[in-house]
MIPA-350663 format. One record per residue (C-alpha): residue number from 1; x, y, z. Coordinates in Angstrom, 3 decimals. Example, Ala and Ser with C-alpha at 12.3 -4.5 7.8 and 13.67 -1.06 7.14 Angstrom:
<nodes>
   nr         x         y         z
    1    12.300    -4.500     7.800
    2    13.670    -1.060     7.140
</nodes>
This chain:
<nodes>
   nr         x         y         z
    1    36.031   -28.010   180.825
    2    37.782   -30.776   179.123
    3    38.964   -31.094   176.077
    4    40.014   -34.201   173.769
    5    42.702   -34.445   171.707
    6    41.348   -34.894   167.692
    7    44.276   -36.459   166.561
    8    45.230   -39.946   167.666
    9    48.911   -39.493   168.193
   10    49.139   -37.372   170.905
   11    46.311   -39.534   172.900
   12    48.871   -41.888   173.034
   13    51.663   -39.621   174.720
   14    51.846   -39.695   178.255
   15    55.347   -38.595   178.928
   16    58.448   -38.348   176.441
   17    59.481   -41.941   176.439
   18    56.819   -42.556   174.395
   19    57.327   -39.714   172.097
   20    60.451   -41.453   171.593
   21    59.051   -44.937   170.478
   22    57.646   -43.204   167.151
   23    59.264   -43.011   163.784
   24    60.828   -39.828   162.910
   25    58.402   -39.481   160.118
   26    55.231   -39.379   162.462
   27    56.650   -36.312   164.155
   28    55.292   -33.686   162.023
   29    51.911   -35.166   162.749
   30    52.514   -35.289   166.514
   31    53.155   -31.279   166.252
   32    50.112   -30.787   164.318
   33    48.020   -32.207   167.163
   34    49.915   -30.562   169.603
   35    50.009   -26.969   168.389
   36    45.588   -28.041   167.636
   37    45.395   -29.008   171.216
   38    46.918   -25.600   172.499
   39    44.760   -23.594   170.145
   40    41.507   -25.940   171.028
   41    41.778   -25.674   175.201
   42    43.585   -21.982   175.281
   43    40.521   -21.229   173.005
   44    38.245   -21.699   175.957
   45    40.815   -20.988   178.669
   46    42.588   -18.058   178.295
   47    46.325   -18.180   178.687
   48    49.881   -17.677   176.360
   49    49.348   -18.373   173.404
   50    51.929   -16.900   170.699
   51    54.897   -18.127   171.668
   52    53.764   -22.228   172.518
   53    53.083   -21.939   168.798
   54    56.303   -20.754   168.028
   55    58.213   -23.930   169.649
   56    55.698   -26.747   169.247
   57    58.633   -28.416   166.784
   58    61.740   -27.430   169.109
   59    59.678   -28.666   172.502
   60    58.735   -31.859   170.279
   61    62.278   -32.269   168.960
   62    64.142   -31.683   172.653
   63    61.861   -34.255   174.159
   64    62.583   -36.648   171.003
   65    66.333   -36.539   171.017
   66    67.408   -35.937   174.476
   67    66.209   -38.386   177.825
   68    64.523   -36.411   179.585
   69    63.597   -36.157   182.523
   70    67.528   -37.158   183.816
   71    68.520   -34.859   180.314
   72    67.278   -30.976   181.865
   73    65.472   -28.519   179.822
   74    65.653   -25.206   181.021
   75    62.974   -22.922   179.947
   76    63.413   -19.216   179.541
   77    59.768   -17.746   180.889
   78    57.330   -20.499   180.695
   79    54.936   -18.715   177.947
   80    56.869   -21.077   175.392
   81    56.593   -24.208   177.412
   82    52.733   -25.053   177.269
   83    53.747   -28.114   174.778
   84    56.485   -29.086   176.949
   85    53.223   -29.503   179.647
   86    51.660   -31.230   177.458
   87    53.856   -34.171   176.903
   88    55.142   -34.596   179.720
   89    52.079   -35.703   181.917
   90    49.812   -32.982   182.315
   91    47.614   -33.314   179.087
   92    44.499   -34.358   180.851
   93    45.174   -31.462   183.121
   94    45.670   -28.703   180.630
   95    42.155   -27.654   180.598
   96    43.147   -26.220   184.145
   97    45.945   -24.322   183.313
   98    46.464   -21.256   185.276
   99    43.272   -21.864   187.212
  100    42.791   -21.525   191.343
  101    44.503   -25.094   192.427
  102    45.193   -25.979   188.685
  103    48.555   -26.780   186.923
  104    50.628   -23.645   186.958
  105    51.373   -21.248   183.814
  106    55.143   -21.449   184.108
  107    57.093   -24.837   184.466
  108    57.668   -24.821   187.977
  109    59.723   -28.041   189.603
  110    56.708   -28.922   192.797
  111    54.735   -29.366   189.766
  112    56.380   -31.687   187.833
  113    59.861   -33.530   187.726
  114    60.184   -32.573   184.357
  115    60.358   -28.896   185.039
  116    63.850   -28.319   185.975
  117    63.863   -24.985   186.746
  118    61.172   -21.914   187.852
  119    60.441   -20.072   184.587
  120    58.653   -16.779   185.454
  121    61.269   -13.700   184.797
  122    63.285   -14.085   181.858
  123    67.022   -14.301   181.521
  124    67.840   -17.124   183.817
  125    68.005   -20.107   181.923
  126    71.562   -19.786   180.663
  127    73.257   -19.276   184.489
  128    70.679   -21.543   186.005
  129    71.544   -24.485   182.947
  130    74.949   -24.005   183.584
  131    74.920   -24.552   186.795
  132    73.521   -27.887   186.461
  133    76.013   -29.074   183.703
  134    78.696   -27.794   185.985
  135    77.598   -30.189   188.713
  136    76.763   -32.939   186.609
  137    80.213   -32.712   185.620
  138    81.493   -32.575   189.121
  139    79.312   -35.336   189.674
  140    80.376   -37.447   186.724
  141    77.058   -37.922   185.483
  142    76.759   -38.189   181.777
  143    73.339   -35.081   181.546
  144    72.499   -33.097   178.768
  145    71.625   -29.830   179.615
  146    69.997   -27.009   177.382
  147    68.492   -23.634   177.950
  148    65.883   -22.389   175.830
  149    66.347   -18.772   175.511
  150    64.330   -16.591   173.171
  151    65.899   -13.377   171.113
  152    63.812   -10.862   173.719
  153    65.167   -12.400   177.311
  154    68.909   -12.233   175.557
  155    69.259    -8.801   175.925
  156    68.652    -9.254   179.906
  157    72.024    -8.823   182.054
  158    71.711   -11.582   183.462
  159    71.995   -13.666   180.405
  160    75.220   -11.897   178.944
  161    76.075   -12.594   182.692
  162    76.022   -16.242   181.547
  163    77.647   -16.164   178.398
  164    80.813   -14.632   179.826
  165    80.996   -17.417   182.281
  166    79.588   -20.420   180.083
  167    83.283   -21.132   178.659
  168    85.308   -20.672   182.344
  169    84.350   -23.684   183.805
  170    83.741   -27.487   182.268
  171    80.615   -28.245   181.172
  172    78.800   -29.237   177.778
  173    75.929   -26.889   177.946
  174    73.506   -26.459   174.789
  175    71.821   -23.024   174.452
  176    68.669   -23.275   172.056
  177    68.279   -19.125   170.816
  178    64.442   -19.174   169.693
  179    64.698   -15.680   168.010
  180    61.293   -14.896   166.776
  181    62.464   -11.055   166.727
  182    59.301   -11.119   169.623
  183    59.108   -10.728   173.507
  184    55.993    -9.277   174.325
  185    56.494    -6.984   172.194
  186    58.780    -6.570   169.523
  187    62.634    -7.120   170.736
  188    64.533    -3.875   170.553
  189    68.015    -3.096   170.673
  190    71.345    -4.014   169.171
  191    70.968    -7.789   169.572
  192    67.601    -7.695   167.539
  193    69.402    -6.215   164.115
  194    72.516    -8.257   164.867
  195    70.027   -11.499   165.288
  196    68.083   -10.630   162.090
  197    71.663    -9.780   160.054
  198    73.308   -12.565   161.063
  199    74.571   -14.943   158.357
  200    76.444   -18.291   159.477
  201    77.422   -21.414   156.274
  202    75.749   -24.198   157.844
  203    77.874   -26.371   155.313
  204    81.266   -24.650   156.983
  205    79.551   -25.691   160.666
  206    79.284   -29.172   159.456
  207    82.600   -29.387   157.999
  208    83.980   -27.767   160.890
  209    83.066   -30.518   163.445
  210    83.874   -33.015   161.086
  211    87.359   -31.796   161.340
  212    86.962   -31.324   164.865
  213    85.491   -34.815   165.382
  214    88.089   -36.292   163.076
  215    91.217   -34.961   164.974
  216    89.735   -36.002   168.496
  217    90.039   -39.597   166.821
  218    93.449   -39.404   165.823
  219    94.947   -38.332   168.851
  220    95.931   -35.217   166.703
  221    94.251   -32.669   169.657
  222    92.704   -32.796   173.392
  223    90.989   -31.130   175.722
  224    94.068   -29.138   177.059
  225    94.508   -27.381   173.361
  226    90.517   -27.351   172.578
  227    90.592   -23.191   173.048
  228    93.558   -22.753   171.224
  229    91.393   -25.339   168.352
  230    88.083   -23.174   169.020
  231    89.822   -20.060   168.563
  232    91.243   -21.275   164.977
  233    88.681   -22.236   164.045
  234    86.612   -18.926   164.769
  235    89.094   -17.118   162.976
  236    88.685   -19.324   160.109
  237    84.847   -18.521   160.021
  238    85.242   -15.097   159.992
  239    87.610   -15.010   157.479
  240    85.543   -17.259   155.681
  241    82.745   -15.420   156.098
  242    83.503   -11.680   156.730
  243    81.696   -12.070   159.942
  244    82.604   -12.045   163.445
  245    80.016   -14.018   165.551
  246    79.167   -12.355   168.786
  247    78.578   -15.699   170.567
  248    81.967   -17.415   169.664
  249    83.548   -14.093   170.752
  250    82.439   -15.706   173.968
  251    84.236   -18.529   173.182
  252    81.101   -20.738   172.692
  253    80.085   -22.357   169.275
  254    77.650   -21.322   166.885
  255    74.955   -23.445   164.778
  256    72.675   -21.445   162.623
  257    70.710   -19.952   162.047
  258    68.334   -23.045   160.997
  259    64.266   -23.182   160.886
  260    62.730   -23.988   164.203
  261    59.586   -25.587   162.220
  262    61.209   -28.254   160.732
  263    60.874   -30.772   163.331
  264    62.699   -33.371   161.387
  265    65.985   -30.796   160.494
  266    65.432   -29.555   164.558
  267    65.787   -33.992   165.150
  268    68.690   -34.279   163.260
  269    70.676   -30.925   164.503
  270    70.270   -31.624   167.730
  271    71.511   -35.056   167.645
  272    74.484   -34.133   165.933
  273    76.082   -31.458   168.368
  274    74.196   -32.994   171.258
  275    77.578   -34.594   172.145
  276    79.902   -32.087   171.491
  277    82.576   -31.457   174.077
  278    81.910   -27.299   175.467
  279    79.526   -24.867   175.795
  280    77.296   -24.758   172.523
  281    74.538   -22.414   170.827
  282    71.848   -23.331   168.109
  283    70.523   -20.544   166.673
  284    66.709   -21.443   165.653
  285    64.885   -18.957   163.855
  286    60.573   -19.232   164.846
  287    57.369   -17.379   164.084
  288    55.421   -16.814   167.029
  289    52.075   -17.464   166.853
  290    53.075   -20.089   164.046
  291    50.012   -22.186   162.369
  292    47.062   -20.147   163.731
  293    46.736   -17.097   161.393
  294    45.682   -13.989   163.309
  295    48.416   -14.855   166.196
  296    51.027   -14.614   163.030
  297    49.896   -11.494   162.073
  298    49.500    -9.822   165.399
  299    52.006   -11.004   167.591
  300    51.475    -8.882   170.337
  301    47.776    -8.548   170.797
  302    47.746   -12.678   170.563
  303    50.797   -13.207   173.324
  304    47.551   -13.509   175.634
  305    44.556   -13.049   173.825
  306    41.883   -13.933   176.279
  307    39.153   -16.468   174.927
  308    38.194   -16.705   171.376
  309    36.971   -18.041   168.426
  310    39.147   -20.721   167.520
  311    37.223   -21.158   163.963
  312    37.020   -17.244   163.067
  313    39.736   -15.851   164.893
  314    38.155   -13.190   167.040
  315    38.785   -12.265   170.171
  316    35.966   -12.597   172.620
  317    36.508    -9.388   174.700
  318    33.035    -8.299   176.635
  319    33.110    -4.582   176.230
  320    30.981    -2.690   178.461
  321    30.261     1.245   177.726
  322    30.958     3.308   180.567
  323    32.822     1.122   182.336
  324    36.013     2.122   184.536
  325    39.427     1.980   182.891
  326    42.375    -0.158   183.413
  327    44.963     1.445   185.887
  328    47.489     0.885   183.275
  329    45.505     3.206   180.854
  330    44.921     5.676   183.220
  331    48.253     5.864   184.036
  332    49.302     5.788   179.962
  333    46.873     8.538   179.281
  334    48.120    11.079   182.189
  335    51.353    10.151   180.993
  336    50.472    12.077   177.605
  337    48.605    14.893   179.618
  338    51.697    15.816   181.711
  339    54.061    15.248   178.534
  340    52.028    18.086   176.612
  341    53.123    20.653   179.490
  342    55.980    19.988   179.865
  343    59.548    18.539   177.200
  344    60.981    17.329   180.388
  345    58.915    14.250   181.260
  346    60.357    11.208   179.010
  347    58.890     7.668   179.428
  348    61.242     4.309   180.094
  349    59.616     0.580   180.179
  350    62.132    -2.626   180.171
  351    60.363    -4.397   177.178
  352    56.038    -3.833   178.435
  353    55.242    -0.557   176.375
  354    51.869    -2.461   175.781
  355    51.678    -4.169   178.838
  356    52.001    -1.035   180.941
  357    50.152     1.268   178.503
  358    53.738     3.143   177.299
  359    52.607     3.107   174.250
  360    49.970     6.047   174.304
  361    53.626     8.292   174.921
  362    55.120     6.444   172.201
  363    52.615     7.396   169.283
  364    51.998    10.906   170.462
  365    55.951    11.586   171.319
  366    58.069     8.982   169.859
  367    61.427    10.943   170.657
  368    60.262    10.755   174.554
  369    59.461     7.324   174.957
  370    62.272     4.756   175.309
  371    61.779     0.671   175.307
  372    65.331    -0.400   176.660
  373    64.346    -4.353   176.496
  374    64.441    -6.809   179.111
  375    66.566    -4.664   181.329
  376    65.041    -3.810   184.567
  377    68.363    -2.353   186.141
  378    69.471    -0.454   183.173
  379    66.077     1.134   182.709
  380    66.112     2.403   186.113
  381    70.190     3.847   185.973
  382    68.910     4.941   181.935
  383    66.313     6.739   183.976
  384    68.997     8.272   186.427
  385    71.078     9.418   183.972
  386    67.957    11.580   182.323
  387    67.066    12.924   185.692
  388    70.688    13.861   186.333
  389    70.480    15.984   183.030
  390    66.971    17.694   183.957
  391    64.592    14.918   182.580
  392    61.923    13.864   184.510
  393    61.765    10.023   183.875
  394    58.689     8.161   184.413
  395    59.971     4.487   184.731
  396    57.046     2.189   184.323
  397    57.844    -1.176   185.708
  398    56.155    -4.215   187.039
  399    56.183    -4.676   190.403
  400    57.806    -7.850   190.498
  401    60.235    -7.020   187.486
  402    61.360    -4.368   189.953
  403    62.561    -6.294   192.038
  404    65.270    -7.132   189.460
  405    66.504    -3.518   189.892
  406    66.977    -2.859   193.361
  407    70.470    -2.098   194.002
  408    70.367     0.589   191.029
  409    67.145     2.246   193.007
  410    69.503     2.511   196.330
  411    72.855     3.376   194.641
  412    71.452     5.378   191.257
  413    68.778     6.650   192.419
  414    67.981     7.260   196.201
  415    71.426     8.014   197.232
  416    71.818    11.044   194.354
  417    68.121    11.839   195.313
  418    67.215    11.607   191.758
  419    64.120    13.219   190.490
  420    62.904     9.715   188.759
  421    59.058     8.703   189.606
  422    59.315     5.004   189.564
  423    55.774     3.731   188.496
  424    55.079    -0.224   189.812
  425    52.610    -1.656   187.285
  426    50.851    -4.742   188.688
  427    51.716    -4.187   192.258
  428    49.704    -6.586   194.581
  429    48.652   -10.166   193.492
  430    48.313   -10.277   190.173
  431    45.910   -13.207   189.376
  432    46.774   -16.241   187.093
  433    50.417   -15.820   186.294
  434    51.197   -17.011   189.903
  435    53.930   -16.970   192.498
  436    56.410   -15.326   190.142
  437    54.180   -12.253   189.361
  438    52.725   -11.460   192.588
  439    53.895    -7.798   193.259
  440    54.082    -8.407   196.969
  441    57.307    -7.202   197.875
  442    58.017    -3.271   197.398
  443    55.997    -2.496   199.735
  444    58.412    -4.102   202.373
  445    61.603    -3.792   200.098
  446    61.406    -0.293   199.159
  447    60.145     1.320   203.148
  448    63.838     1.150   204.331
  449    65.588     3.212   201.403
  450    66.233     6.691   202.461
  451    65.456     9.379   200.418
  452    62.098     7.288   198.576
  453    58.545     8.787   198.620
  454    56.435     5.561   198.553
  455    52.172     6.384   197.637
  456    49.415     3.987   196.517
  457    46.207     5.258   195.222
  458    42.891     4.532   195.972
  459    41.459     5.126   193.010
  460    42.018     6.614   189.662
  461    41.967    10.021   190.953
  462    44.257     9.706   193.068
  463    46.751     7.714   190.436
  464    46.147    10.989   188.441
  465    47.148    13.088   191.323
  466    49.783    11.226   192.970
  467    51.609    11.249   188.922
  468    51.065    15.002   189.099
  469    52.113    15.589   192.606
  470    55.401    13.337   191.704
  471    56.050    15.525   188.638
  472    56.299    18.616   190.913
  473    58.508    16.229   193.598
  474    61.587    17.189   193.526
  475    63.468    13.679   194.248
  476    62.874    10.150   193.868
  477    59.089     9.155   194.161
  478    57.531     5.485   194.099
  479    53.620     5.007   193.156
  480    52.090     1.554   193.409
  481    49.045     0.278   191.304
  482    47.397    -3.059   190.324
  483    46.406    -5.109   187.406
  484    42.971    -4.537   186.140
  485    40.420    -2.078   186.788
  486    39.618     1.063   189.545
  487    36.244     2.168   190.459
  488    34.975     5.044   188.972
  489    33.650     5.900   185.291
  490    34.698     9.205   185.029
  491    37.962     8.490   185.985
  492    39.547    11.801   184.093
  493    39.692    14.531   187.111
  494    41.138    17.846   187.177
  495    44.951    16.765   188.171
  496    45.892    18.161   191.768
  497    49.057    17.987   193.585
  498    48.524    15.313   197.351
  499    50.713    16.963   200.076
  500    53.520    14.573   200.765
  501    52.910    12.416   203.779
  502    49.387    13.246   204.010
  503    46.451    10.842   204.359
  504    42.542    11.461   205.072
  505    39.885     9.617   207.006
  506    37.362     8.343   204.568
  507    34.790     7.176   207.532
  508    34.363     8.207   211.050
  509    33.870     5.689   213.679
  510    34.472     5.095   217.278
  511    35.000     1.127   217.863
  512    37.985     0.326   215.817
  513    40.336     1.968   213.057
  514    41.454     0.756   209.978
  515    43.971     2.117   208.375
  516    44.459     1.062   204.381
  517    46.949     1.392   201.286
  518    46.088     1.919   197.991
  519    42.788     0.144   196.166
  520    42.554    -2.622   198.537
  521    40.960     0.389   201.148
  522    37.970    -0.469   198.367
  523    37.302    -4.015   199.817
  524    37.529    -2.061   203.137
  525    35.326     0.195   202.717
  526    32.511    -2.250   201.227
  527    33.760    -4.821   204.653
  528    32.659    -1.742   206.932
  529    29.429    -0.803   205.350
  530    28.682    -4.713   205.933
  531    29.744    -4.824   209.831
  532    28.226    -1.525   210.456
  533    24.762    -2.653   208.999
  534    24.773    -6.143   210.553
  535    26.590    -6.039   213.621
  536    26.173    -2.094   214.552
  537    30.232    -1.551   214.793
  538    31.442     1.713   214.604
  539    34.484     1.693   212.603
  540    36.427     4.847   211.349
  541    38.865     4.021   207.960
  542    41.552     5.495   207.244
  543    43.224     5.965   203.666
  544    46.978     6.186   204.440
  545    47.984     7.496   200.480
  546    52.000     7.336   201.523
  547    53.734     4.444   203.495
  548    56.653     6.953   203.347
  549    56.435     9.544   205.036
  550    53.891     8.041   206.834
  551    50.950    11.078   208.347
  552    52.789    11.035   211.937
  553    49.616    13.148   213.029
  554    47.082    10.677   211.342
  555    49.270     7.970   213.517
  556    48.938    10.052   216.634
  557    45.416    10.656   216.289
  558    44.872     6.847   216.078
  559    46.763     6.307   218.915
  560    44.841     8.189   221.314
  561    41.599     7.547   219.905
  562    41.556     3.933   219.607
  563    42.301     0.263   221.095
  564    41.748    -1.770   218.531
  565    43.382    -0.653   214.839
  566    43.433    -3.384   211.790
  567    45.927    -2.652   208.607
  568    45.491    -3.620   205.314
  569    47.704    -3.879   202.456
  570    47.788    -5.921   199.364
  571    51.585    -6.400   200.125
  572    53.749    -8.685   202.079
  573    51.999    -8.514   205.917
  574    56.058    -8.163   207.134
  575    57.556    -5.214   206.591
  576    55.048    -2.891   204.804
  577    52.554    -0.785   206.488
  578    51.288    -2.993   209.148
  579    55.031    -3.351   210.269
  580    55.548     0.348   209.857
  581    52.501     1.285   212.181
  582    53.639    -1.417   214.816
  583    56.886     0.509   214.853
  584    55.164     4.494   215.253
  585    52.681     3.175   217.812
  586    55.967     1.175   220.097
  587    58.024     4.017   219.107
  588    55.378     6.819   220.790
  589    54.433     4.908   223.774
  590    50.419     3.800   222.389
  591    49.881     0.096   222.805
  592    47.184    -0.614   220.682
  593    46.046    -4.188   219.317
  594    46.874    -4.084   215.829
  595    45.535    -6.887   213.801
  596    47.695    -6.299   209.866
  597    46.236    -7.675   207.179
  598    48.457    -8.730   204.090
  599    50.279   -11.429   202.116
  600    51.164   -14.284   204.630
  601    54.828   -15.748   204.894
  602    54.602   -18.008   201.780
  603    54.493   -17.650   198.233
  604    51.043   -17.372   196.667
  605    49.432   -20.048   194.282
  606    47.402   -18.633   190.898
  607    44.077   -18.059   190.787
  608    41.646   -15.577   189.769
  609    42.115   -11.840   191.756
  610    38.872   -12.567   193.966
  611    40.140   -15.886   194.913
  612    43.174   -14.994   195.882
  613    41.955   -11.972   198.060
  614    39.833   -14.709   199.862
  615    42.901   -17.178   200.349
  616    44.728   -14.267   201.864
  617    41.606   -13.179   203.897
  618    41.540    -9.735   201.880
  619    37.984    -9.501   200.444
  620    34.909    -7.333   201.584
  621    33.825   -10.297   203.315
  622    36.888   -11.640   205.080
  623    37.613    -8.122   206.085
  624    34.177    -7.845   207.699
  625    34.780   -11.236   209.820
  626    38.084    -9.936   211.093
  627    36.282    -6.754   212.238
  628    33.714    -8.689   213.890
  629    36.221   -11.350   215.868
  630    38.558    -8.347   216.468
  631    35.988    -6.228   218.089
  632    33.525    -8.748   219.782
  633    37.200   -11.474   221.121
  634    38.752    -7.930   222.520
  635    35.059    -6.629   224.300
  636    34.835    -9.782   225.843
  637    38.762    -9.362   227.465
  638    37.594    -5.968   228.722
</nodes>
């Protein structure tokens, strides 16, 4: 699909510099187009939409004042950077955004020399930005750098991380705050009501660095006695005022807040602090979704709407009667069954209660259902502290999000033996969101904790088990599912408890074993009813259910019985089950061939789910040649 620009200014674009040969007064027209063109291709091609639309003027005003690319623009989560795409190079190419081999969802630097940082997990920008006006300090080289954070990825760690540091070291960092009082869903916390109270004279800021500016030129202060100015001058404000501003309590100045969708006000802002000696913060106040109706109105559902009507508004969603549920509602829905037997079980997600279907807990028990924000690792120690008192948390987090929490899984968590059932929402490769949202790691990362039950379903069932069998657990207990949809239709069983280290053979067979985790034992399954038809192999499957404890007399069993045994997981191939069953067999003497099946050493590309199972040799029919070459290469040795 390709799509053409209607207006006749952004045709003309091709990279910044000649965004910056127009007159100021043709910019509102150039983010008319622009904010058209994302509606007209993301229309067709499904992808982020809300929050492009909310900084359309800021991406067109950063380009427009500062030289990029030697100026860096640091993006906080690349779902607000599809306009920065745009103009810098990759408008013919937007039509492939997010596609198998296309341009990639998130700024990512391989891609393009304008991207100056990876953009997938929020909270970064601020640490990363400073980094690089530190060096370019060090370095002598006269760079602008800014970090686009928005209000939701502020109340991350890691950006507070940033703040405290931005005024200990030289540099002349500029941090953009797009507060659209909007992650995914709607930013919670103290931050949010402190963002949405927050009052600041813009007349006072201008006066201020008029003063400032003013004294520089006299000789009247320096560098050496610039704190001791800053801190004067923060008093001032707040006596001024009657406010204290959070952000200069960090010793970094404040501008704001002022309107994000006045590209010409954005224009002349930024060129008037742009220069400004020390660490710096313009408050912008946006409305996601901004100049496309129904994505004003509801934020959330149109963060990534899927395809629709670009004229009418709706949402082009094939429905299908019948049809098998998303793992994330089945999940969401037991969730609310176990809650109803028992006040113990509370729910925790860092900022995703849509996203991970949290919110069926939330409407039906509000008081046991807890959004903490963008906070992986104080979700899981929030979730600690409940089980330490009796709770029984259910921390629902994505897989890749988790890995943002690890050290308070081993030191919170695993080492108290905490009962907390940590619940890993898009586990496995996750589609079109790429590289950074592949959950292809806890598989590998979590196997070595001590103390940590680690299951994976096969199916809905057995998510609906495996929740109830961790509710009875009595310590810490990990269950992996993916994105998107199980198998079966009538997906609500009657809830039964899995014994703990326990798997079952799903097919008998004589030539070869296969042992599987989790849903990808589906694509097995349908690879074996292939070879078995065609090419009269004999193979017996396995459904694992735990990596830890593994079934020592499933293992054993295998060992005797069998020459040839084949893994699969849809995790890393080193260091999750394959590894794991490589260690039992060496460990009791069996010497097997073991072919594992996984995620290869290298990051993955996006793509669509079944074209990334093919890349990585994981689909029904991949599966089915590596039977076949397995068995027939290893007959022909005996």
């Amino acid at each position: 699909m390709e799509v053409s620009t209607t207006g006749h200014i952004l045709d003309e674009i091709n990279n910044p510099a000649d965004l910056r040969q127009l007159a100021t007064v043709q910019l509102p027209e150039v983010c008319a187009e622009l904010r058209q063109y994302i509606i007209d291709v993301l229309s067709e091609n499904p992808g982020h939409l809300g929050a492009s639309l909310g900084t359309v003027e800021l991406t067109v005003a950063l380009h427009y004042v500062f030289n990029t690319p030697f100026d860096r623009i640091v993006w906080d989560v690349g779902h607000q950077a599809y306009g920065h795409k745009i103009l810098t190079g990759r408008r013919e190419a937007f039509h492939t955004l997010r596609k198998f081999h296309g341009i990639s969802g998130f700024p990512n630097p391989t891609e393009s020399e304008y991207d100056a940082f990876v953009a997938g997990h929020a909270s970064n920008s601020i640490s990363a930005a400073m980094g690089m006006s530190v060096a370019s300090a060090l370095k002598e080289e006269d760079r602008h750098v800014i970090a686009v954070i928005g209000d939701g990825a502020m109340t991350g760690g890691l950006a507070f991380e940033g703040l405290n540091n931005a005024a200990a070291n030289p540099n002349n960092l500029l941090i953009i705050l797009n507060d659209n009082n909007m992650a995914i869903d709607h930013s919670v916390g103290g931050l949010s009501q402190y963002l949405v109270d927050i009052t600041t004279s813009q007349a006072y800021n201008r006066m201020r660095y008029d003063v400032y500016r003013g004294l520089r030129k006299m000789n009247l202060i320096n560098d050496e006695r610039r704190e001791n100015i800053l801190r004067f001058n923060n008093s001032l404000k707040a006596l001024l005022t009657q406010q204290h501003n959070l952000f200069e309590g960090f010793s970094i100045r404040y501008f704001g807040p002022v309107d994000g969708h006045d590209v010409n006000y954005l224009v002349k802002v930024l060129n008037d602090i742009k220069d400004m000696q020390g660490p710096k913060l313009l408050h912008i106040k946006t409305k996601k979704g901004k100049g496309f109706k129904p994505a004003e109105e509801s934020a959330t559902e149109w963060h990534a709407p899927g395809r629709f009507n670009k004229e009418t508004g709706e949402r082009l969603i094939a429905h299908h009667d019948g049809e098998p549920q998303l793992y994330q509602d089945v999940f969401g829905h037991t969730l609310v069954e176990l809650a109803e037997k028992d006040s113990r079980i509370v729910g925790i997600t860092p900022a995703m209660p849509t996203g991970c279907s949290m919110t069926y807990l939330m409407k039906a028990f509000p008081d046991r259902a807890f959004d903490v924000g963008i906070a992986e690792g104080h979700a899981v120690t929030f979730s600690a502290g409940l089980a330490k008192e009796g709770m029984i948390p259910f921390c629902n987090i994505y897989s890749s999000f988790m890995q943002r929490a690890y050290d308070m899984v081993i030191h919170d968590v695993a080492l108290q033996k905490l009962h907390v059932v940590l619940c890993l929402d898009r586990a496995g490769l996750v589609g079109e969101d790429g590289a950074t949202h592949h959950g292809v790691f806890d598989l590998a990362y979590f196997r070595p904790i001590p103390n940590l039950i680690i299951a994976s379903p096969l199916n809905e069932w057995d998510l609906r088990n495996l929740m109830y069998t961790a509710y009875q657990a009595d310590g810490p207990f990990v269950i992996r599912y993916p994105r998107g949809k199980g198998e079966k239709r009538d997906w609500r069983n009657e809830m039964q408890a899995l014994p703990i280290g326990k798997g079952h053979k799903l097919h008998e067979g004589t030539d070869i074993a296969i042992l599987s985790l989790g849903p990808i034992g589906n694509e097995a399954a349908k690879a074996i009813e292939q070879v078995e038809a065609e090419q009269g192999i004999s193979v017996a499957h396995y459904d694992m259910v735990y990596l830890k404890p593994l079934d020592e007399t499933l293992l054993h069993e295998v060992g005797k019985r069998f020459r040839r045994i084949i893994t699969i997981e849809n995790g890393v191939v080193k260091g999750g089950l394959g590894s794991a069953v490589l260690e039992f067999m060496a460990d009791n003497g069996y010497t097997p061939q073991v072919r594992r099946l996984g995620i290869p050493d290298q990051f993955i590309e996006h793509g669509s789910i079944p074209e990334l199972f093919h890349l990585c040799g994981l689909d029904a029919v991949s599966i089915a040649n590596t039977i076949i070459n397995f068995t027939h290469n290893n007959k022909q040795r005996e």
